[in-house]
PASEBA-1860 file (N, C-alpha, C; in nm, 3 decimals):
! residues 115
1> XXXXXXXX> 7.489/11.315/18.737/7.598/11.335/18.645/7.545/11.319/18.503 ~ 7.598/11.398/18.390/7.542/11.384/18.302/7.591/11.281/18.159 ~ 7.698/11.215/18.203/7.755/11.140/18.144/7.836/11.012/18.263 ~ 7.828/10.894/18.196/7.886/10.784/18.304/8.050/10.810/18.283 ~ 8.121/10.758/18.366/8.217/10.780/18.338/8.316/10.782/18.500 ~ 8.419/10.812/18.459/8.543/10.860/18.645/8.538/11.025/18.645 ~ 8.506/11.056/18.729/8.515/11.203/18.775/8.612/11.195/18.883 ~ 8.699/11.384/18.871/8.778/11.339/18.976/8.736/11.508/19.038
9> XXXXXXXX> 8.777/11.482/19.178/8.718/11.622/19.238/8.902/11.660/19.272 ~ 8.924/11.790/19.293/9.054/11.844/19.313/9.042/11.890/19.425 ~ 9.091/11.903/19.555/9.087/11.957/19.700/9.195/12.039/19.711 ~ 9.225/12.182/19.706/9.349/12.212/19.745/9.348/12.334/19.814 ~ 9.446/12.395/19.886/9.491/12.509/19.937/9.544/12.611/19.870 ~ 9.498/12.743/19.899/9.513/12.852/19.818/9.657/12.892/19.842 ~ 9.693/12.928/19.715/9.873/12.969/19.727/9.901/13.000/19.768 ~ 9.847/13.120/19.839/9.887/13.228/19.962/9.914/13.108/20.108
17> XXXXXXXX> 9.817/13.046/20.094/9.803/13.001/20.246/9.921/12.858/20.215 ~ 9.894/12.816/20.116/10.019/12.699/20.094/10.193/12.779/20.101 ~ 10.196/12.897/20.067/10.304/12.933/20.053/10.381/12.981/20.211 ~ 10.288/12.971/20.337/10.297/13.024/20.443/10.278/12.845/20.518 ~ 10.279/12.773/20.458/10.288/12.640/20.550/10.144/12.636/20.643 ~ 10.070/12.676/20.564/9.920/12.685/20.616/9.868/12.565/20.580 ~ 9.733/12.468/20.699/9.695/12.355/20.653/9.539/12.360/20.645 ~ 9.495/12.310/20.661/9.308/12.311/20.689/9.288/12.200/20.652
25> XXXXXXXX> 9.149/12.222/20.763/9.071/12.052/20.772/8.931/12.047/20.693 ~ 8.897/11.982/20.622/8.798/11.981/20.548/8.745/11.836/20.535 ~ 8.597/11.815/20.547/8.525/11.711/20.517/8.455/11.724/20.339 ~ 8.470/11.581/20.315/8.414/11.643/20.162/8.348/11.507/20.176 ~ 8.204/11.505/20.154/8.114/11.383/20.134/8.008/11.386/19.958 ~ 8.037/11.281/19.881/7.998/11.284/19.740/7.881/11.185/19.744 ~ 7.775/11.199/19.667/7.720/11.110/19.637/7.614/11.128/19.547 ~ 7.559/11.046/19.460/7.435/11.047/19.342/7.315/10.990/19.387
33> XXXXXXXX> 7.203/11.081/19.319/7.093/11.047/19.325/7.025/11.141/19.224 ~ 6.893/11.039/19.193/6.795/11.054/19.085/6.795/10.999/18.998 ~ 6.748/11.004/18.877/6.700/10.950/18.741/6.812/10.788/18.691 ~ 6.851/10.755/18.779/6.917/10.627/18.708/7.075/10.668/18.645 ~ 7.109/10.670/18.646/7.245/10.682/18.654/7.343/10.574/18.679 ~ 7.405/10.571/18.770/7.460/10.440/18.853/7.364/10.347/18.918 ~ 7.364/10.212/18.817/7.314/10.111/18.902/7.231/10.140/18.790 ~ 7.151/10.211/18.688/7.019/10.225/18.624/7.033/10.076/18.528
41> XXXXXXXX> 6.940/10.068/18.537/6.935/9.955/18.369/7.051/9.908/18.308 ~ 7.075/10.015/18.213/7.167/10.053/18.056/7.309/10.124/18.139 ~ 7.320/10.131/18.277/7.456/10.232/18.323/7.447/10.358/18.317 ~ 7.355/10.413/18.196/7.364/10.558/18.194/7.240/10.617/18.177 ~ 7.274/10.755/18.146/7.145/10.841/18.151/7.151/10.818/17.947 ~ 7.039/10.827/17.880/7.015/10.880/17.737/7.009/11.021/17.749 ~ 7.073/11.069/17.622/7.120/11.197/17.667/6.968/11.313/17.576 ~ 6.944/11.404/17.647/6.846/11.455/17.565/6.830/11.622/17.536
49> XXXXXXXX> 6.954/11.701/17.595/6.962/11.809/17.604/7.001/11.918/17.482 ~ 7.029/11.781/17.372/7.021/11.848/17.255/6.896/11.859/17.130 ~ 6.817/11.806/17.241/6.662/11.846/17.181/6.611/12.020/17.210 ~ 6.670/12.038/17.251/6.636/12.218/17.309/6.629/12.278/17.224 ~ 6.568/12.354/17.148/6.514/12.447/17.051/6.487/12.406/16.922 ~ 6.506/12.247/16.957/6.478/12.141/16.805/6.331/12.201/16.757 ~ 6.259/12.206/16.635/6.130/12.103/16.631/6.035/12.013/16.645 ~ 5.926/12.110/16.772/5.887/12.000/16.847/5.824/11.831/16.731
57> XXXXXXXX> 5.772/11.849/16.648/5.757/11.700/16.571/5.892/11.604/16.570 ~ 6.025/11.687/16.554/6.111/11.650/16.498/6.162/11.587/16.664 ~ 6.147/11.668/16.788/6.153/11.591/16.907/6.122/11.524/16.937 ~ 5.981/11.469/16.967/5.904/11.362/16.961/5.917/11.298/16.894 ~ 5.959/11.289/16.764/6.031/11.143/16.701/6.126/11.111/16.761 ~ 6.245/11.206/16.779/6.346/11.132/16.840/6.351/11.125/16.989 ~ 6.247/11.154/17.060/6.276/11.072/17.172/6.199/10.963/17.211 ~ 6.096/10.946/17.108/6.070/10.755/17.038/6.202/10.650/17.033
65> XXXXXXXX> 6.239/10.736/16.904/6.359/10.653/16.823/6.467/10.651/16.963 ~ 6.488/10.716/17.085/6.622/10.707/17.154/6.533/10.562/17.316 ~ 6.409/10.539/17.282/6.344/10.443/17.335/6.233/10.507/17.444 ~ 6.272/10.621/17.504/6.106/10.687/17.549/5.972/10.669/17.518 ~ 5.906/10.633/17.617/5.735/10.650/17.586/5.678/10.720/17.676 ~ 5.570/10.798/17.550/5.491/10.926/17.615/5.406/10.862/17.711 ~ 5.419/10.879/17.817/5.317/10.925/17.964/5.262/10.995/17.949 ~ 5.248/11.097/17.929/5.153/11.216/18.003/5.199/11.345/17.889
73> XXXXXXXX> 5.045/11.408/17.863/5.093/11.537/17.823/4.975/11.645/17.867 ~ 5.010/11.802/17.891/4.930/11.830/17.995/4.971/11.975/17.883 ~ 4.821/12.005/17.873/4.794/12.137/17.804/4.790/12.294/17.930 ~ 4.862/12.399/17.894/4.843/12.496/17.965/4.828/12.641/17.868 ~ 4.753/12.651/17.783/4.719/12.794/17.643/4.801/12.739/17.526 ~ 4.911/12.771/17.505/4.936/12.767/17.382/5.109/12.622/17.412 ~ 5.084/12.646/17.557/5.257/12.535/17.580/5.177/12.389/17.603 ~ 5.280/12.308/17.578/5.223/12.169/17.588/5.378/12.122/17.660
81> XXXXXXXX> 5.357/12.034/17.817/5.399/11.992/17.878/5.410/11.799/17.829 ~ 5.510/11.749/17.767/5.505/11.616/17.732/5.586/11.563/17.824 ~ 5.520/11.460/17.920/5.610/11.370/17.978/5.670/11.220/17.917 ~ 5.809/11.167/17.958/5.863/11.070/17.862/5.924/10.943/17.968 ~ 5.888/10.885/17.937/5.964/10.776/18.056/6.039/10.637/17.987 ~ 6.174/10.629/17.989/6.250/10.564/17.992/6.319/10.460/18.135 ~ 6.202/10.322/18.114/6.222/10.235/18.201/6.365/10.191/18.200 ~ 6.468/10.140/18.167/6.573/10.102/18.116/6.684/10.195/18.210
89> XXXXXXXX> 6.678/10.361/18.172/6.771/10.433/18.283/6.672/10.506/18.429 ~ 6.538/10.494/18.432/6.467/10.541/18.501/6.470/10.682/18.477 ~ 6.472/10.754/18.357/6.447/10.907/18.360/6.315/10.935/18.286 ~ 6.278/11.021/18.364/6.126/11.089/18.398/6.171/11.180/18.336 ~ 6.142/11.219/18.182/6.164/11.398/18.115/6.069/11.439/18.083 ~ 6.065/11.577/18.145/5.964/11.662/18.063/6.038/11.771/17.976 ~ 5.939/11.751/17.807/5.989/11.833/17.773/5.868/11.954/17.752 ~ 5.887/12.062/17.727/5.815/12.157/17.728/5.824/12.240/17.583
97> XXXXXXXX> 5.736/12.253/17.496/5.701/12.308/17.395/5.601/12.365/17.372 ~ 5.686/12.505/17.260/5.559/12.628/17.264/5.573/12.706/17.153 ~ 5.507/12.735/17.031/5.550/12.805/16.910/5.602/12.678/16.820 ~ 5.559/12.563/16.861/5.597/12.464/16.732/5.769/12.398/16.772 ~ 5.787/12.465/16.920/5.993/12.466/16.948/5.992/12.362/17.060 ~ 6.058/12.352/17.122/6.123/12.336/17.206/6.182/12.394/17.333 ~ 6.152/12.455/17.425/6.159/12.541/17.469/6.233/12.535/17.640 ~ 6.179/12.369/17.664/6.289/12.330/17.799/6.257/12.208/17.781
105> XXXXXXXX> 6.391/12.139/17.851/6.355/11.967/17.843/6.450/11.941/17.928 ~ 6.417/11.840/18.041/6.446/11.803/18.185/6.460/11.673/18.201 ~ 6.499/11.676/18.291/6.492/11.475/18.379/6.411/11.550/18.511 ~ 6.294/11.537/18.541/6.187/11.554/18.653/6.219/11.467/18.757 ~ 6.261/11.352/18.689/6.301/11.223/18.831/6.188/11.165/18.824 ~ 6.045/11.245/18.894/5.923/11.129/18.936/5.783/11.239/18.878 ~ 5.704/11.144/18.849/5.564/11.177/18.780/5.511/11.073/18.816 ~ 5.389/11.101/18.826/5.279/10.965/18.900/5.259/10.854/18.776
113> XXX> 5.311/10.887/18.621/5.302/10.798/18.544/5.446/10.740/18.485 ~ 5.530/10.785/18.542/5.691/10.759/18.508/5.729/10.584/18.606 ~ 5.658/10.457/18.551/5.721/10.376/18.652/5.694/10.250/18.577
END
């Protein structure tokens, strides 16, 4: 989930079939997993999806300043793969930059240096 918080899921029957006294059986099973979330550290995820087409310098400061430390960064021609690990919610991000931008930035979950 990308924010903590109450979510509510809605279950219902289509009008047609509600309007005919129609019922159905349905199982619905919910549950979370990955990067820290519920139960993490801090309660939540730090949010980082508005780093996307930032300035990569201007990214890497701020995902210092939001408490991330660089793990890992992995050269492939002209893109640079930076990994970020935030002990506190357990998220593993990579962000990916190319042309000086920003170009994708993730929660990976696990990296052999994210721990």
């Amino acid at each position: 989930l990308s924010k903590p918080g109450d979510y509510r899921v809605r279950v219902y029957l289509m009008r047609n079939a509600a309007r005919r006294n129609e019922s159905s059986r349905y199982t619905i099973t919910i549950g979370a997993t990955g990067g820290g979330s519920a139960g993490g550290g801090s309660g939540g995820s730090v949010p980082i999806e508005d780093l996307k087409g930032m300035d990569a310098v201007k990214a890497i400061d701020a995902m210092t300043s939001r408490g991330f430390a660089g793990v890992d960064t992995i050269t492939s021609g002209s893109t640079l793969y930076h990994i970020y690990y935030l002990a506190s919610t357990h998220q593993c991000v990579q962000m990916t930059t190319a042309d000086n931008r920003v170009v994708d930035i993730r929660d990976i979950e696990t990296h052999p240096k994210c721990r």
